[in-house]
TIMARRO-442264 format. One record per residue (C-alpha): y, z, x negated. Coordinates in nm, 2 decimals. Layout:
# TIMARRO-442264
     c2     c3     c1
      Y      Z      X
...
This chain:
# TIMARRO-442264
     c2     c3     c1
   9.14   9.15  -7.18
   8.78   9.29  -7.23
   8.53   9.54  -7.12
   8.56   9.75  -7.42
   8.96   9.73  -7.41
   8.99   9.83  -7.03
   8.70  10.14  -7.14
   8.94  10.23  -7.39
   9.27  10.19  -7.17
   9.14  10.38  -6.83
   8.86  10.63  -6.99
   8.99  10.74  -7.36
   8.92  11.09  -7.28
   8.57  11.03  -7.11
   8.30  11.23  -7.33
   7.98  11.09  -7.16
   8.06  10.76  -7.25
   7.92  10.61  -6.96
   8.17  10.32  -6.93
   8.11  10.17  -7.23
   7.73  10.24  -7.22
   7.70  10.05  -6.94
   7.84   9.75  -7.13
   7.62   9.45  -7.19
   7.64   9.52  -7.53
   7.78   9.87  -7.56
   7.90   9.98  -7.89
   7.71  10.26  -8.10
   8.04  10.47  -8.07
   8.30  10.46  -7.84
   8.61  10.41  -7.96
   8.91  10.59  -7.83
   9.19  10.38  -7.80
   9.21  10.01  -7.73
   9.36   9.97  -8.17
   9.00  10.16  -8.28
   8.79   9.86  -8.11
   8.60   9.66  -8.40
   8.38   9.36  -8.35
   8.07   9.20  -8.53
   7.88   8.93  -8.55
   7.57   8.88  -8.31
   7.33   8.73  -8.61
   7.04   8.82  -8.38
   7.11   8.52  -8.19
   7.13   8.13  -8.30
   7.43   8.01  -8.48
   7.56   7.81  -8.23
   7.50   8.06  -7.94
   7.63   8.32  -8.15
   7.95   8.56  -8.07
   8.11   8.85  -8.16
   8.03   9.20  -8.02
   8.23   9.53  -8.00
   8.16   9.81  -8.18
   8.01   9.84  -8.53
   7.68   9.75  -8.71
   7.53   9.89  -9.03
   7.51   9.61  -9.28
   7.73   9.34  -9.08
   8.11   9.25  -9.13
   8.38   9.43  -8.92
   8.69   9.28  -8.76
   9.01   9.40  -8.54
   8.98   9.18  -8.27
   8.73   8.92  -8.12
   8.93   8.62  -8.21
   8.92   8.73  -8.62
   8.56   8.77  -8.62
   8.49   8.48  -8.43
   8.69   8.28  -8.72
   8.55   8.49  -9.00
   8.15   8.50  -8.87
   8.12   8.15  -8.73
   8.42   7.89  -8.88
   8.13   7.60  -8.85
   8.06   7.68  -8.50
   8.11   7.34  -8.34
   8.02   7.46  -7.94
   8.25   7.74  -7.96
   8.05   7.96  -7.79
   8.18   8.24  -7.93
   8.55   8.16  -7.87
   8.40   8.06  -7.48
   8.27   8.46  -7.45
   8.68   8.58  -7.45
   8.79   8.68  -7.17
   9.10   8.51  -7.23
   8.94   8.20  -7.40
   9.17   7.94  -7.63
   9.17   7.61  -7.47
   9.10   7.49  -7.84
   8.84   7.73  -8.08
   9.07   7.76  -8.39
   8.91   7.72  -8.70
   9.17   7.98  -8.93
   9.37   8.22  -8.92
   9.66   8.00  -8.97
   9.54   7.81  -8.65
   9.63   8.16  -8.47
   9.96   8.16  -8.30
  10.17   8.49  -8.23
  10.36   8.54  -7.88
  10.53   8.81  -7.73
  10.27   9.04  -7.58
  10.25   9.00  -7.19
  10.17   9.36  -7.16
  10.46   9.51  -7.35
  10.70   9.59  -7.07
  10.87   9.81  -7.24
  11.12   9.60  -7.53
  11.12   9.91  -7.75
  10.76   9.95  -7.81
  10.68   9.61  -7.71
  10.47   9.40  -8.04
  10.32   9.04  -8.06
  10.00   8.96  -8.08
   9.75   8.69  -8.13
   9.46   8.73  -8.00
   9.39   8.43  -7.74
   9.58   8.15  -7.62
   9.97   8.10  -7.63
  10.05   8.22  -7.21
  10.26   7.96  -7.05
  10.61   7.96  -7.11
  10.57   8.18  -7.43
  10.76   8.04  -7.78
  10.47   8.03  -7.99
  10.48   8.14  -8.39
  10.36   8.08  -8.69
  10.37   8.47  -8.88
  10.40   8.77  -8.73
  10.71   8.85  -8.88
  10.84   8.53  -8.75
  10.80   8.62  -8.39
  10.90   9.00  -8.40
  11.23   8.83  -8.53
  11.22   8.57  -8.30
  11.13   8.79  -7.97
  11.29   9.18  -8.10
  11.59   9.07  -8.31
  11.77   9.37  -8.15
  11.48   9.63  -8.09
  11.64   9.92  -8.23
  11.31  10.14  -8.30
  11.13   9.84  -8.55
  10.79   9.86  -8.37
  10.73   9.52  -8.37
  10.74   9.49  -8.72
  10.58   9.86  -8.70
  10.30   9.70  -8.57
  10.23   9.47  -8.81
   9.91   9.48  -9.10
  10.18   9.49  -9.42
  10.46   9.64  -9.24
  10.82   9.55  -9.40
  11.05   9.87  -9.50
  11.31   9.75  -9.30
  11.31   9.50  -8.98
  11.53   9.17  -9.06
  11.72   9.08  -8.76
  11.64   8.71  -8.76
  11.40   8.45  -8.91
  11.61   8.35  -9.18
  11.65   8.73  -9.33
  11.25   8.77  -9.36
  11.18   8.79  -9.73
  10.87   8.83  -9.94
  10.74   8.99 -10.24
  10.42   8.98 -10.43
  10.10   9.22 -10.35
  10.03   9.37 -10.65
   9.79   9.60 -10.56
   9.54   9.29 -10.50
   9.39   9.10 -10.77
   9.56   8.82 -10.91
   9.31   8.60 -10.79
   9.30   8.73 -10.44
   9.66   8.85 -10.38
   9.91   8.71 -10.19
  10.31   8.73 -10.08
  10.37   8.97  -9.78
  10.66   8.98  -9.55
  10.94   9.21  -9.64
  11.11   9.39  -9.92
  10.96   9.64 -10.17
  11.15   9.86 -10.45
  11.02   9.73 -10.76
  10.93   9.42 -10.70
  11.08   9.09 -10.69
  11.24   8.94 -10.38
  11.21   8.54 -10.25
  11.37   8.37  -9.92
  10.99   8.23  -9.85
  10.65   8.26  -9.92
  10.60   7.92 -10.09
  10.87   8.03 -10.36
  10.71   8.39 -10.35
  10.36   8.23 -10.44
  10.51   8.04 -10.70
  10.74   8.27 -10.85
  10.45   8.56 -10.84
  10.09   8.40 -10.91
  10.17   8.04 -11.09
   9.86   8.09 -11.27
   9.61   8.15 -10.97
   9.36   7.91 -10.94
   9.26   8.00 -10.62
   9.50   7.87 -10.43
   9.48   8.23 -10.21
   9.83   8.29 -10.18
   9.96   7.97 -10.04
   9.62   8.01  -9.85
   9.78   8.30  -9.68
  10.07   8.06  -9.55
  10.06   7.98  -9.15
  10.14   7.68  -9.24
   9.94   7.58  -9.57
   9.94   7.31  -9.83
   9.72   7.08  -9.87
   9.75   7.15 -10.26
   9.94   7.45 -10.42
  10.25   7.33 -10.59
  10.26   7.46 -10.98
  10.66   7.50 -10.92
  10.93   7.50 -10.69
  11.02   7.17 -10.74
  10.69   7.01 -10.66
  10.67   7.13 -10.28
  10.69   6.84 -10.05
  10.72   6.86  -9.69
  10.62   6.63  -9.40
  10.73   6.61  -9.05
  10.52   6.83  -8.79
  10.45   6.55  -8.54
  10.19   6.78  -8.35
  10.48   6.96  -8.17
  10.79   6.82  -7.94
  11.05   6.63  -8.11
  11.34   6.85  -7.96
  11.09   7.18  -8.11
  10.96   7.05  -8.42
  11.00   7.10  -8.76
  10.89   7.01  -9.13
  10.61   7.18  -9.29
  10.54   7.27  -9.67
  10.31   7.05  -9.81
  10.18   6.69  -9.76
   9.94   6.49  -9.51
   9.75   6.22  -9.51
   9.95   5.91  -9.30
  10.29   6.13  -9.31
  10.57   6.08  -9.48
  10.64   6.30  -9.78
  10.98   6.44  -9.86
  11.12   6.64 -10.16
  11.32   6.90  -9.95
  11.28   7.01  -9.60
  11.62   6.91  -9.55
  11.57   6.59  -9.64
  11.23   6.56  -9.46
  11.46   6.68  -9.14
  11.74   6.40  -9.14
  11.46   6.14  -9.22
  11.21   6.26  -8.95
  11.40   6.37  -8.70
  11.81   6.18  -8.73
  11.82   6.25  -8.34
  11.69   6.61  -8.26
  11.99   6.74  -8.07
  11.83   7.08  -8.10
  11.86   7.13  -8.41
  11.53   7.29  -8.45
  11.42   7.13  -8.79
  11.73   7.27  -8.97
  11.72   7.56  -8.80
  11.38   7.69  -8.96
  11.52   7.68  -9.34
  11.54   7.97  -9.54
  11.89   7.91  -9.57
  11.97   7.70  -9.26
  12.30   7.48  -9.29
  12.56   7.65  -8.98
  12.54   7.22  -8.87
  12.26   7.00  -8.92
  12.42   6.75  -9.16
  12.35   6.36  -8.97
């Protein structure tokens, strides 16, 4: 997708470094695999004009890919110039991480080692997710080696075959403050069917509202118990593809349950789709 990747895919084992010296901006190491690339932000140039570059810089934030740092270094960036210098540009600059939909990787022609990814826009024809976890489940239910989830930043100790078997415990080693509910299972820790009951099982007394920041899908407003999560009907995707989301929005209806936000939003979705992405989904959408 970029000049540093294709450095790192066709001349890992080059030691003069000429390919990536004779980048525009060429990093102040080469890195030796496309994983070891970092980016930064350019602050030597105006805010608006601004975007990320790869490689590292003494004194400046470091990111995996172009697309975090162009979130973390410029979220108020309304030209999008740095989202513009992909190769692979969104359509749409998104302005968080939850904005950031995974896919299958196009390059993973291999299903045992193949991972998703997120980096750039959703390719045509490509079910887009909202976690990770979610689309390793969705795309490598029966990937025998667990790479997918391999691959991911806090890795589950086992793969769940399907959507609905993802759990989620509490991160611990974070601050209370900071900390958040990963995907997965962990001896020692409690378990919970979904990150909203994680967050308020785990951190009920965090202020920050970092946990349920952490959702691809986040509420408005944490809820201080289980009972006070609402949902509302997701009316920026398909009818036949969409579902309810945790949490509430300004001139959307609000529901108690996501089961009842499914039969009132959507009573003729022959899909099924809305039911279908419960915790525990019912084996029939109830009418």
């Amino acid at each position: 997708g970029t000049n540093a990747e294709c450095c790192a895919g066709e001349y890992k084992t080059q030691t003069s470094g000429a390919c990536y010296a004779g980048m525009a901006n060429a990093p102040s190491a080469a890195p030796s695999a496309v994983a070891d690339i970092k980016y930064y932000p350019d602050y030597d140039t105006d805010y608006e004009d601004a975007t990320c570059l790869p490689g590292k810089m003494n004194g400046r934030p470091s990111f995996d890919s172009m697309a975090e740092c162009c979130i973390g270094a410029y979220p108020a960036q309304t030209s999008g110039a740095c989202f513009a210098g992909m190769d692979s540009p969104p359509t749409v600059a998104p302005t968080t991480e939850a904005d950031k939909k995974w896919f299958k990787d196009p390059e993973s022609n291999d299903f045992t080692t193949g991972t998703c990814i997120n980096d750039g826009p959703v390719p045509s024809g490509y079910v887009a997710y909202g976690t990770n976890a979610e689309c390793c489940a969705g795309e490598y239910s029966t990937q025998i080696t667990g790479a997918c989830f391999a691959g991911m930043a806090n890795a589950p100790s086992a793969a769940p075959s399907s959507v609905d078997d993802i759990k989620y415990y509490p991160d611990y080693d974070t601050d209370y403050e900071d900390a958040t509910c990963l995907p997965g299972t962990m001896d020692g820790r409690p378990s919970f069917s979904s990150m909203a009951a994680c967050c308020i099982g785990s951190y009920p007394d965090q202020t920050s509202g970092a946990c349920f920041a952490g959702m691809a899908n986040a509420p408005s407003a944490a809820p201080s118990a289980l009972s006070d999560i609402k949902y509302y009907p997701d009316y920026d995707t398909d009818y036949e593809d969409a579902t309810c989301l945790p949490g509430t929005m300004d001139g959307r209806p609000s529901f108690s349950s996501m089961a009842a936000c499914c039969i009132g939003s959507y009573p003729d979705q022959t899909s099924g789709a809305c039911f279908a992405g419960m915790a525990n989904a019912p084996s029939a959408a109830p009418s």
